[in-house]
C-alpha positions as CSV (number, residue, x, y, z in Angstrom):
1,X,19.4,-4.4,21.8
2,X,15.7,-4.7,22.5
3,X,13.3,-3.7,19.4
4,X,9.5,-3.1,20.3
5,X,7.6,-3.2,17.2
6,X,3.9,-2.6,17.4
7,X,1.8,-4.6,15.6
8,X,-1.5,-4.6,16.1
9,X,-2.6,-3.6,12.5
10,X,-2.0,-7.4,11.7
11,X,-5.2,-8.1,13.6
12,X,-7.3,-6.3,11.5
13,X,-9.1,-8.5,8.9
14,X,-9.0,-6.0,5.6
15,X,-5.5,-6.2,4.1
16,X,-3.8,-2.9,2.9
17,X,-0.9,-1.6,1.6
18,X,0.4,-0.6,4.9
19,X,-0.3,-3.7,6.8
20,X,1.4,-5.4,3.7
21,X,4.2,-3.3,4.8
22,X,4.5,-4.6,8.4
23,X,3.9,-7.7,7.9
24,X,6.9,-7.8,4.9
25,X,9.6,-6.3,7.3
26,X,8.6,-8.9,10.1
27,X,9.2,-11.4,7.7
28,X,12.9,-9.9,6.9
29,X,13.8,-8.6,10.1
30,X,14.5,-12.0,11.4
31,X,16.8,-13.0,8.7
32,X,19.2,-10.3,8.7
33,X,19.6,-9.3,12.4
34,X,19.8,-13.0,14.5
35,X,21.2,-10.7,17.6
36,X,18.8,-7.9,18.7
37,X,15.5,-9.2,20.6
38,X,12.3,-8.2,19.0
39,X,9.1,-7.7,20.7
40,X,6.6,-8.0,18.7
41,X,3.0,-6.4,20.7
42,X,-0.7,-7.0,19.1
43,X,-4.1,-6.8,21.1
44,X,-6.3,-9.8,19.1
45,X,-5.5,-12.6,16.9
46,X,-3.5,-11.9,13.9
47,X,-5.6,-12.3,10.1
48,X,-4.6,-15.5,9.0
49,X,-3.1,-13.6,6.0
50,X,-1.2,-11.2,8.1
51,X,0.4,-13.6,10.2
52,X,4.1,-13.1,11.0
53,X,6.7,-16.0,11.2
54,X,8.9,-16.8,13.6
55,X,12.2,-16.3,14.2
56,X,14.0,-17.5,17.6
57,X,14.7,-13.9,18.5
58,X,10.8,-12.8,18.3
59,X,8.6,-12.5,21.1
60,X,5.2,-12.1,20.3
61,X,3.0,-10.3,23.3
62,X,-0.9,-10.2,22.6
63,X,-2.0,-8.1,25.0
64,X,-6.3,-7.7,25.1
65,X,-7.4,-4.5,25.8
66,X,-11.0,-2.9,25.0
67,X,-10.5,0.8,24.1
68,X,-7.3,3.2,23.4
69,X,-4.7,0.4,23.3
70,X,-1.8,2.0,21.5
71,X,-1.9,4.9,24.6
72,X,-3.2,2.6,27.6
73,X,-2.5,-1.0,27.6
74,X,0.7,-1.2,24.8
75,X,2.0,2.1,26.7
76,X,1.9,0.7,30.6
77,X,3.4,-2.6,29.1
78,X,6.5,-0.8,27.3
79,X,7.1,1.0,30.9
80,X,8.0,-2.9,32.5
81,X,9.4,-4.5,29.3
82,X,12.2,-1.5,29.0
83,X,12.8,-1.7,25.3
84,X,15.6,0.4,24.0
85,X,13.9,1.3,21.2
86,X,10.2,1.5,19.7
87,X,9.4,0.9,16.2
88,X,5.6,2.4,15.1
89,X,5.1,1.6,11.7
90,X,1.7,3.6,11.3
91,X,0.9,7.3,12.3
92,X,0.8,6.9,16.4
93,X,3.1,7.0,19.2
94,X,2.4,6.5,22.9
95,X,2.3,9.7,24.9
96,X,3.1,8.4,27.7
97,X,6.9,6.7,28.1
98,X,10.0,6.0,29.3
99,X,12.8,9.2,28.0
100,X,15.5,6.8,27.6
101,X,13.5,4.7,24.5
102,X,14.2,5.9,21.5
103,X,11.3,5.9,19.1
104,X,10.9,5.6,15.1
105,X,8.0,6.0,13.4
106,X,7.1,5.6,9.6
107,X,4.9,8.1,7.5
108,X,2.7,6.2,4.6
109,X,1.4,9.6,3.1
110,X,-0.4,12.9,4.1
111,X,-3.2,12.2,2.2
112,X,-5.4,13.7,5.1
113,X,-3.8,17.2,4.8
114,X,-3.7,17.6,1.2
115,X,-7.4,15.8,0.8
116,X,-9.7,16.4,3.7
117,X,-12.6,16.8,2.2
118,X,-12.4,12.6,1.0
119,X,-11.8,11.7,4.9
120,X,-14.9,11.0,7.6
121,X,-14.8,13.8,9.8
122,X,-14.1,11.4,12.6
123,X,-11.1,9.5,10.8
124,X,-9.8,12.9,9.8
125,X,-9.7,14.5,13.2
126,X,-7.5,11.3,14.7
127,X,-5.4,11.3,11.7
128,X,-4.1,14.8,12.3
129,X,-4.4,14.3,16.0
130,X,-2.1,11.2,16.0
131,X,-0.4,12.4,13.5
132,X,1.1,16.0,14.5
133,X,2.0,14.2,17.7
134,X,4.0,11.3,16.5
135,X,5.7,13.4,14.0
136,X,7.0,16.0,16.3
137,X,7.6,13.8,18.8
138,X,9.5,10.3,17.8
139,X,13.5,10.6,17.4
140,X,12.8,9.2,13.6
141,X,10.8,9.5,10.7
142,X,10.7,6.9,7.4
143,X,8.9,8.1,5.1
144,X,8.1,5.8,2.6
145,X,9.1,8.4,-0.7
146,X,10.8,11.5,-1.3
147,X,7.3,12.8,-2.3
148,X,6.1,11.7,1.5
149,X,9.2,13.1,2.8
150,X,8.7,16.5,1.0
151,X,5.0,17.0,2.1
152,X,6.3,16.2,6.3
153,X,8.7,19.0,5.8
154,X,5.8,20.9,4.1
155,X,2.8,20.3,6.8
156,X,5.8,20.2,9.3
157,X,8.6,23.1,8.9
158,X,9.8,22.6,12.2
159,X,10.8,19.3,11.4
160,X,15.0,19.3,10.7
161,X,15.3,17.0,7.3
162,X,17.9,14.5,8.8
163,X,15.1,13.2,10.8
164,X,14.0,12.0,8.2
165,X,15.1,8.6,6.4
166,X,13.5,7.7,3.1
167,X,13.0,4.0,2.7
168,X,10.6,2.6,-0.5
169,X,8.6,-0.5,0.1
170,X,8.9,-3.4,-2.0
171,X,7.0,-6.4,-3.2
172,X,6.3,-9.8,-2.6
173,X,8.7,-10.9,-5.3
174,X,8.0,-15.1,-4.8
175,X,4.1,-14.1,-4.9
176,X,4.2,-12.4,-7.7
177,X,6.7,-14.1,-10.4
178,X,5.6,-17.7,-9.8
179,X,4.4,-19.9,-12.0
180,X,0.5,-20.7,-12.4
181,X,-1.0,-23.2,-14.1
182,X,-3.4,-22.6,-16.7
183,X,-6.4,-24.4,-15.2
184,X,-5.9,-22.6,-12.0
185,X,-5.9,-18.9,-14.2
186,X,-8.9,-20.2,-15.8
187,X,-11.1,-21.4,-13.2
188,X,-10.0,-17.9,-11.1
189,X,-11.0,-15.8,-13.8
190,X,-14.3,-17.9,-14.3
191,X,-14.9,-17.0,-11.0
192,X,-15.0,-13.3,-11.6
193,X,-16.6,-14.1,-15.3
194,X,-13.2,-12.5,-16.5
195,X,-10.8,-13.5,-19.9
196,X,-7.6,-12.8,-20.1
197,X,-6.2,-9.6,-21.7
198,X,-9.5,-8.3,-21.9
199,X,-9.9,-6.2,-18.7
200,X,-8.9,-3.1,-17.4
201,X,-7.2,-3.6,-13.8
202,X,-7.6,-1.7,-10.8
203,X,-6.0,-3.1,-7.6
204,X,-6.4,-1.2,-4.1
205,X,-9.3,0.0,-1.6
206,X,-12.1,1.4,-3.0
207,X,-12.6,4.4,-1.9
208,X,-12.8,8.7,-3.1
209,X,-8.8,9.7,-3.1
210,X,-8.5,6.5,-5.3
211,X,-10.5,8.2,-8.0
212,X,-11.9,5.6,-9.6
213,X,-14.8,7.6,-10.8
214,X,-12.2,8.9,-13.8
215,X,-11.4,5.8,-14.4
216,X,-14.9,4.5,-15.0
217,X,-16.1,7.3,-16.8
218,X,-13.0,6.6,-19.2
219,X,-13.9,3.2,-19.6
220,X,-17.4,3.9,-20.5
221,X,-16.1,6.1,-23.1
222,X,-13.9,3.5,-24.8
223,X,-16.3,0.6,-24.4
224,X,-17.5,1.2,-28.0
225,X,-14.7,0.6,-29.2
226,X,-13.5,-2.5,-27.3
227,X,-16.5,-4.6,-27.0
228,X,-15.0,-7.2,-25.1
229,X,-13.3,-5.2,-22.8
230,X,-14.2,-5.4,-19.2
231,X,-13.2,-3.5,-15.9
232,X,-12.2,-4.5,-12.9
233,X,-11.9,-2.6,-9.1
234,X,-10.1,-5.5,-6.7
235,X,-10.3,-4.5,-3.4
236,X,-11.9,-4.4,-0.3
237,X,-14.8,-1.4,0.3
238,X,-13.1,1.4,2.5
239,X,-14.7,4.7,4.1
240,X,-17.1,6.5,1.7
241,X,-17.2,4.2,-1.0
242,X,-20.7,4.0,-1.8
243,X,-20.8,6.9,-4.4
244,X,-18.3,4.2,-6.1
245,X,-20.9,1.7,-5.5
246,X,-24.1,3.5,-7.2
247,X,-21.9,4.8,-9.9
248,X,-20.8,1.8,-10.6
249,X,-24.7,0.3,-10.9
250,X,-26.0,3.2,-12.7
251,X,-23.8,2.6,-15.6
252,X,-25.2,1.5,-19.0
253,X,-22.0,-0.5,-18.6
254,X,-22.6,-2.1,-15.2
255,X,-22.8,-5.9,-15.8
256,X,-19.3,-5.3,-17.6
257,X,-17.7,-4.1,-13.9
258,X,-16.3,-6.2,-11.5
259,X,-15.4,-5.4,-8.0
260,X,-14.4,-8.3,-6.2
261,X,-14.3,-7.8,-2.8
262,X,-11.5,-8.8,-0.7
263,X,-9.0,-10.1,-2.8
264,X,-6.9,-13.7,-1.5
265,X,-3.2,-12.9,-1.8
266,X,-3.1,-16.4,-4.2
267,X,-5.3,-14.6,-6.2
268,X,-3.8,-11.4,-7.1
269,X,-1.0,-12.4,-9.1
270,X,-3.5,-14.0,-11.7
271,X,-5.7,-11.0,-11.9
272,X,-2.4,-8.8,-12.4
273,X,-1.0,-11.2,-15.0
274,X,-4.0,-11.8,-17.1
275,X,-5.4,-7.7,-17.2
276,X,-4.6,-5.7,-20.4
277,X,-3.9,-2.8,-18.4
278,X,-3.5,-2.1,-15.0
279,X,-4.4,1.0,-14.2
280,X,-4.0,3.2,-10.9
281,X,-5.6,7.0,-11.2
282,X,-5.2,7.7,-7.0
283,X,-5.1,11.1,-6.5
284,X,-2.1,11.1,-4.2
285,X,-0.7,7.9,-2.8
286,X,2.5,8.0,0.0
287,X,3.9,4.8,-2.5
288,X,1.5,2.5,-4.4
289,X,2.5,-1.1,-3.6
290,X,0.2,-1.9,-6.5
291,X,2.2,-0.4,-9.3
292,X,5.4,-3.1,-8.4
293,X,3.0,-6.2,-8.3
294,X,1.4,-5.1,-11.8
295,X,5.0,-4.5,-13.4
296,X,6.5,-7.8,-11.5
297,X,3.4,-9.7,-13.8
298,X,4.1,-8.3,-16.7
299,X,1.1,-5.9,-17.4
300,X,1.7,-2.2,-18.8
301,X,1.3,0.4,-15.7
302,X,-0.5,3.4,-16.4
303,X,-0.6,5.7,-13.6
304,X,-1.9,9.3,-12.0
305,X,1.1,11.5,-13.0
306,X,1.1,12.9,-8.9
307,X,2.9,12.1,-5.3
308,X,5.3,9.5,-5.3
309,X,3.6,7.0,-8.6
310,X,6.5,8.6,-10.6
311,X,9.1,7.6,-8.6
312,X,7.9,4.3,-8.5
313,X,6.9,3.8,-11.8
314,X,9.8,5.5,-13.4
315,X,10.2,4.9,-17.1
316,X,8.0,2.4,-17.1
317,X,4.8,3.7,-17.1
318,X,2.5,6.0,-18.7
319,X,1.3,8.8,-16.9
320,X,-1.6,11.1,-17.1
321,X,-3.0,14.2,-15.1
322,X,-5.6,12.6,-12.3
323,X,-8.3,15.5,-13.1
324,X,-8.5,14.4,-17.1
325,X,-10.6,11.8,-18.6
326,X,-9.2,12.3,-22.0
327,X,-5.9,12.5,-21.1
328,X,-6.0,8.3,-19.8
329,X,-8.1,7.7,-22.5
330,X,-5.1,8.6,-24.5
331,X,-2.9,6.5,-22.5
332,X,-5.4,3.4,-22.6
333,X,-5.7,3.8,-26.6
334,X,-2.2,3.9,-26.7
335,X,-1.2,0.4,-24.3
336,X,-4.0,-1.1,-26.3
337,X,-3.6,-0.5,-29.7
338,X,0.5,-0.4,-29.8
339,X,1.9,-4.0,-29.2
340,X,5.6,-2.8,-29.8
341,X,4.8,-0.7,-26.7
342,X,3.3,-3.0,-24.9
343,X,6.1,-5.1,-24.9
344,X,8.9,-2.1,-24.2
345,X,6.4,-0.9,-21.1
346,X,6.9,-4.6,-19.7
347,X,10.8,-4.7,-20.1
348,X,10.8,-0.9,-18.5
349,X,9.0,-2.3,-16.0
350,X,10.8,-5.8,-15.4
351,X,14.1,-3.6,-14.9
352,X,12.3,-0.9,-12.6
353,X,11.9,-3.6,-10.6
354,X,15.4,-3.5,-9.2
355,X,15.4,-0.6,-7.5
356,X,12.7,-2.0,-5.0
357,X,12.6,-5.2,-2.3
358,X,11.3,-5.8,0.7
359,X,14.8,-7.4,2.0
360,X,16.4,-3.9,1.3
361,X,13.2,-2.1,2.4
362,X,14.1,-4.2,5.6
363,X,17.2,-3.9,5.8
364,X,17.7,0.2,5.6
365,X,14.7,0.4,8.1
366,X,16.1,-1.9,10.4
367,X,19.8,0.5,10.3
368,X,17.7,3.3,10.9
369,X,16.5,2.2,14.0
370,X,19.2,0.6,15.7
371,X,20.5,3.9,15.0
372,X,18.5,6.9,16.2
């Protein structure tokens, strides 16, 4: 069989969770199926930390084209290459194709339907736009959690639920349990003027539906009584962050907050392994990446008690309503001042771990779409 996968995300140059994604089942597809062809279609270079491997059944096609690529250029080339089946792992699907290719495509969240108002009117009209088609349209869905899966079948009642396949994500399990030596923790954390265990750990793009305003307004208001205590946003800026950004300045607190930027992959397991707490107060997120890579290093998860963070999470983590600033100040007092459960959040989350890899993320995807 002949897979097309698109790819062109890889290109881009700020990493996310869902280029994270594609880039993790490129790098397991070619283990487990040695028989199928894949061809694998971007428009530019790939980031240098998105690049896929090889395998000896890939065949990488960069194809250059200025405007609309997904429905020009990557469409006309699908109509000569005659691929059995198409693969779009982000919101899109070409409207223009052949009937006899099959086509799968996998939902990261809704997070445009349920918060419009935290979307550039621009961004959100192509989101539904793409969107509404690719869902009604493709032979398959994967949705990336029963909570994504509920909210297609909520936005989408036409849609029959077998369509549907629910595959998690997993994490970069080498990455993030490797050893690292002390000097190299040290002079990372210099670099950010950070000390390990004393800061609060945010990981992820900085932007509104992340609601990172709670979470600095709780840290303010704990401050007092952790002196040393710092906190830390690591991530790349994303659409309407600067709100984030003044806030952030305008605190009485402000030379104790960190946002780093754009975060090296090398990098991340020492900021997740050497935080007190990591923290994640989205608002609604189609999976959270983020709350695996914080458990896989050992830190205590606290987490927005909404969308799919419980089902990653699990018993693992502490959870607290998105809208209250008390209510994670009560989780942060208790992770901080409770050592005993410090220790029982880390082993919760050590054995949640199982349940999640990209190898099986892979490997139910790839099943799905040999069979649709």
């Amino acid at each position: 069989m002949k897979i097309a996968i698109h790819a062109a995300d890889l290109d881009h140059q700020r990493v996310d969770g869902t280029r994270v994604y594609i880039l993790n089942m490129l790098k397991n597809f070619g283990n487990l199926d040695r028989e199928d062809s894949f061809e694998i279609y971007h428009q530019n270079n790939f980031n240098p930390q998105l690049t896929p491997p090889t395998f000896a059944n890939y065949f990488f096609k960069q194809i250059p084209f200025p405007r609309f690529w997904t429905q020009t250029r990557f469409a006309w080339q699908l109509f000569f290459d005659k691929p059995q089946v198409l693969w779009m792992p982000v919101h899109n699907l070409p409207k223009f194709r052949r009937k006899k290719m099959k086509t799968v495509v996998t939902i990261h969240d809704l997070a445009f339907k349920l918060f419009p108002q935290y979307f550039p009117e621009k961004e959100l009209v192509r989101l539904n736009s793409l969107s509404d088609y690719a869902i009604q349209s493709a032979d398959g869905l994967v949705a990336v959690s029963q909570a994504t899966k509920r909210d297609i079948l909520k936005f989408y009642p036409v849609i029959k639920e077998n369509k549907i396949k629910v595959v998690y994500h997993g994490f970069d399990c080498q990455l993030f349990n490797q050893n690292v030596s002390e000097s190299q923790t040290e002079k990372i954390l210099a670099s950010y003027k950070l000390k390990a265990k004393s800061y609060l750990l945010y990981v992820g793009a900085i932007q509104p539906r992340k609601n990172l305003l709670v979470l600095l307004e709780a840290f303010e208001k704990i401050k007092s009584s952790y002196p040393e205590m710092k906190l830390v946003f690591a991530g790349a800026p994303a659409w309407s962050f600067e709100e984030i950004l003044q806030r952030t300045k305008s605190s009485v607190f402000a030379e104790d907050i960190v946002i780093t930027g754009k975060v090296l992959f090398a990098e991340l397991p020492i900021l997740y392994r050497s935080a007190s707490v990591f923290v994640f107060p989205s608002l609604y997120e189609g999976f959270g990446i983020p709350v695996l890579e914080a458990m896989a290093c050992g830190v205590p998860t606290v987490l927005a008690g909404n969308s799919s963070l419980p089902e990653v999470g699990g018993g693992a983590a502490l959870y607290f309503d998105a809208n209250k600033v008390e209510a994670l100040i009560t989780c942060l007092e208790k992770v901080l001042n409770d050592e005993n459960l410090r220790k029982q959040m880390i082993e919760k989350g050590l054995t949640q771990l199982q349940n999640f890899s990209w190898e099986k993320s892979a490997r139910e995807t790839l099943d799905f779409i040999r069979k649709v």
